[in-house]
C-alpha positions in Angstrom: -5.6 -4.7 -43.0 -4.3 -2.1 -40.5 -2.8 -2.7 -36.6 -2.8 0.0 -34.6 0.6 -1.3 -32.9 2.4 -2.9 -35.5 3.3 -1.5 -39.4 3.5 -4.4 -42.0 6.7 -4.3 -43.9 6.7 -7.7 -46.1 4.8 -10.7 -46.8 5.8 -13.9 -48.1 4.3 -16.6 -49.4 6.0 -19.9 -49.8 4.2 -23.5 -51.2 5.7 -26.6 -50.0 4.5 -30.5 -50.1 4.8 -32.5 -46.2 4.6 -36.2 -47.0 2.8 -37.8 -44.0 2.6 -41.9 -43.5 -0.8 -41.3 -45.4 0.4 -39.5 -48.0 1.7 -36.6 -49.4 -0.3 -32.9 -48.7 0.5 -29.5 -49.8 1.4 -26.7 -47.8 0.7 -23.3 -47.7 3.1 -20.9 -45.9 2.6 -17.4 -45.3 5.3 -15.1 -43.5 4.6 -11.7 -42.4 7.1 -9.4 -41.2 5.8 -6.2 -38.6 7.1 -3.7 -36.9 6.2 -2.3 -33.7 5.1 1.4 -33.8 6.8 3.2 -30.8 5.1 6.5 -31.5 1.9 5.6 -28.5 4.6 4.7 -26.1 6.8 7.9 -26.9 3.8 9.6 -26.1 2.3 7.5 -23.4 5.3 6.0 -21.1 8.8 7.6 -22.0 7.7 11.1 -22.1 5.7 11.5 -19.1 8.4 8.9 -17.3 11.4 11.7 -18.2 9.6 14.6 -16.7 8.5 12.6 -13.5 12.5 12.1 -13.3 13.0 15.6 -13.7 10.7 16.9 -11.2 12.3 14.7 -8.6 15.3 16.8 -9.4 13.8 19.6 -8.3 13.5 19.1 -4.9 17.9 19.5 -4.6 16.8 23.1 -5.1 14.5 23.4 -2.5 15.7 24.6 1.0 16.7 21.1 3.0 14.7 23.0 6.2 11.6 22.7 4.1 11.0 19.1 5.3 6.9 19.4 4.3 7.7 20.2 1.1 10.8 18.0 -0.1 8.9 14.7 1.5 5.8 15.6 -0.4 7.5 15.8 -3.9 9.7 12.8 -3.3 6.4 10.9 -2.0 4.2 12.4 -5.1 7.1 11.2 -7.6 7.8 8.0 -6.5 4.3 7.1 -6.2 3.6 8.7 -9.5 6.1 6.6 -10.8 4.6 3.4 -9.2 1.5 3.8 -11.1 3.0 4.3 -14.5 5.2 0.7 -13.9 1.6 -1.0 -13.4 -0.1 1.2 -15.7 2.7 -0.1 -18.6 2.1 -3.6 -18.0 -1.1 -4.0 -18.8 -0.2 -2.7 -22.3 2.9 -5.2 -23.2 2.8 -8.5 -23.7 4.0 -10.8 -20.0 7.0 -12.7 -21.4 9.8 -13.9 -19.2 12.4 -12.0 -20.5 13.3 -8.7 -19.5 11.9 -6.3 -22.3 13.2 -2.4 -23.2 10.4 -1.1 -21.3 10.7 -2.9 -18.6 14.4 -2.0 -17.8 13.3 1.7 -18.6 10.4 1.6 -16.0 12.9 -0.3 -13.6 16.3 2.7 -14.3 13.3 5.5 -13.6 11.8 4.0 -10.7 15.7 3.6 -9.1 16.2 7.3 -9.9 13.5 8.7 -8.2 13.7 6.7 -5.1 17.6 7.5 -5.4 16.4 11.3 -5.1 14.2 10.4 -2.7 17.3 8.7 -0.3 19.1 11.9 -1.2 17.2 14.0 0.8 17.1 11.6 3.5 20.6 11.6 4.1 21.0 15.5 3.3 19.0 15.7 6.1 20.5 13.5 8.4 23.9 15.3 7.9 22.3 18.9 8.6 20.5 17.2 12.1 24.4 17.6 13.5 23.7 21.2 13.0 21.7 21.8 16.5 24.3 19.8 18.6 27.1 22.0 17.1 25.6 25.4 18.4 25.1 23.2 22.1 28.6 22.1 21.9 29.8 25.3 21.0 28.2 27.3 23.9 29.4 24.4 26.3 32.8 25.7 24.9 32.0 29.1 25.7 30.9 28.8 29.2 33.9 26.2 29.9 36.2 28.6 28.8 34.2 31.6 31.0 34.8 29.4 33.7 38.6 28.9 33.5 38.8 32.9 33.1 36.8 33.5 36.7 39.2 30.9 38.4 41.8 32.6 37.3 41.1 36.2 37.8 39.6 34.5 41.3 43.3 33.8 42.5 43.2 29.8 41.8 46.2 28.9 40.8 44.8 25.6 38.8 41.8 25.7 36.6 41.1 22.7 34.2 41.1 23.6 30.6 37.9 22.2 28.4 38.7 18.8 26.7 36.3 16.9 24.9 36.0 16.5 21.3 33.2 17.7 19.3 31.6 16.3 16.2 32.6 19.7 14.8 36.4 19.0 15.3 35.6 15.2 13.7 33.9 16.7 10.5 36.6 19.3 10.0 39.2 16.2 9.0 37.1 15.6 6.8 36.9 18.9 5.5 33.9 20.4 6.2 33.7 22.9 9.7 29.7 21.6 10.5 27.1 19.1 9.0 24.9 21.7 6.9 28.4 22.8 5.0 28.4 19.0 4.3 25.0 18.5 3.3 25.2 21.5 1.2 28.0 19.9 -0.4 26.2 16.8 -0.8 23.1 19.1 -2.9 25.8 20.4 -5.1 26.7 17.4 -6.7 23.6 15.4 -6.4 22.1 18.6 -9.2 24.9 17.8 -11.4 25.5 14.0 -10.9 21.7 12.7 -11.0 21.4 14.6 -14.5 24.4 13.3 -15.9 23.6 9.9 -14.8 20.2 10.1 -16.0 21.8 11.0 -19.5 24.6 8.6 -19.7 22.1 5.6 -19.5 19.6 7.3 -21.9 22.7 7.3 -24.5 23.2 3.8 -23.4 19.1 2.9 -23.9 18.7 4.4 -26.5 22.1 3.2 -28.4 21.1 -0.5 -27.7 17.7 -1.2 -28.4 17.2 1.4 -32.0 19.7 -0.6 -33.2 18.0 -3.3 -35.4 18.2 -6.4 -34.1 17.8 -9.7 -36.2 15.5 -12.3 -34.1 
């Protein structure tokens, strides 16, 4: 005999005698111990899973103004990623338990929509960018202004006072929304990788461990 899925380590057989109210029967008992072969979902589920992870990476290297293509790639992978959860349960067994590849399928599927909420915030910081240059030219002519009135012979003109977003953002440490959101890229390429290999040390370090059932 041969299983595609499973290897068969040991068999056992065991003869017993049940006594029933009608009399006494023997038993035959036959234990078989298998074990699963990973190799077809190396091939079909982890591997291509890992490089749709990594290819959501890729768009924190592309330019934040290229909206088109960043929305198309974070679309494409989550999507992508969508069909391989579907696609791997038709293959496992439905128990009611949460199995290994379920919480793999699940930790993927949160790290490309995480990428995908990246850019969407990246990109709401770097909006602020267009207000800035307006607030910055309302500066400008404010201050023309108080020059005229005073080489005019006005002997009070009213400085400009109103805070900008750009003077909120530089407490914080940045001087205008793209710096931030620049900022934000920068540690998104190291952190998302980092993450993504802490938990495959973690995955990995849990369920090859032999387990006794």
């Amino acid at each position: 005999m041969y299983l595609t899925q499973f290897e068969l380590t040991s068999e056992k057989t065991t003869k017993t005698s049940v006594s029933y109210g009608i009399g006494t029967f023997s038993r035959l008992m036959a234990t078989f111990d298998l074990e699963r072969l990973y190799g077809f979902y190396i091939l079909q589920i982890y591997v291509p899973t890992i490089l749709i992870v990594i290819l959501a990476w890729v768009s924190f290297w592309v330019n934040m103004d290229a909206v088109p293509a960043r929305i198309s790639l974070g679309v494409t992978t989550v999507l992508t990623m969508a069909t391989q959860l579907s696609g791997s349960k038709t293959e496992i067994p439905k128990v009611h338990y949460p199995k290994a590849i379920d919480v793999w399928m699940t930790m993927c599927m949160m790290f490309v929509f995480a990428a995908m909420v990246e850019y969407t915030f990246v990109n709401a910081l770097s909006r602020d960018s267009p207000r800035k240059e307006k607030e910055d030219e309302k500066r400008k002519a404010c201050d023309n202004n108080t020059k005229i009135a005073g080489l005019s012979g006005e002997k009070f003109a009213a400085p400009c006072m109103f805070e900008t977003s750009l003077k909120r953002r530089r407490h914080c440490g940045f001087s205008s929304g793209r710096e931030a959101a620049l900022f934000v890229e920068r540690v998104s390429q190291i952190c998302f990788p980092i993450a993504f290999l802490t938990f495959n040390i973690i995955y990995w370090s849990v369920y090859l461990r032999p387990h006794d059932f």
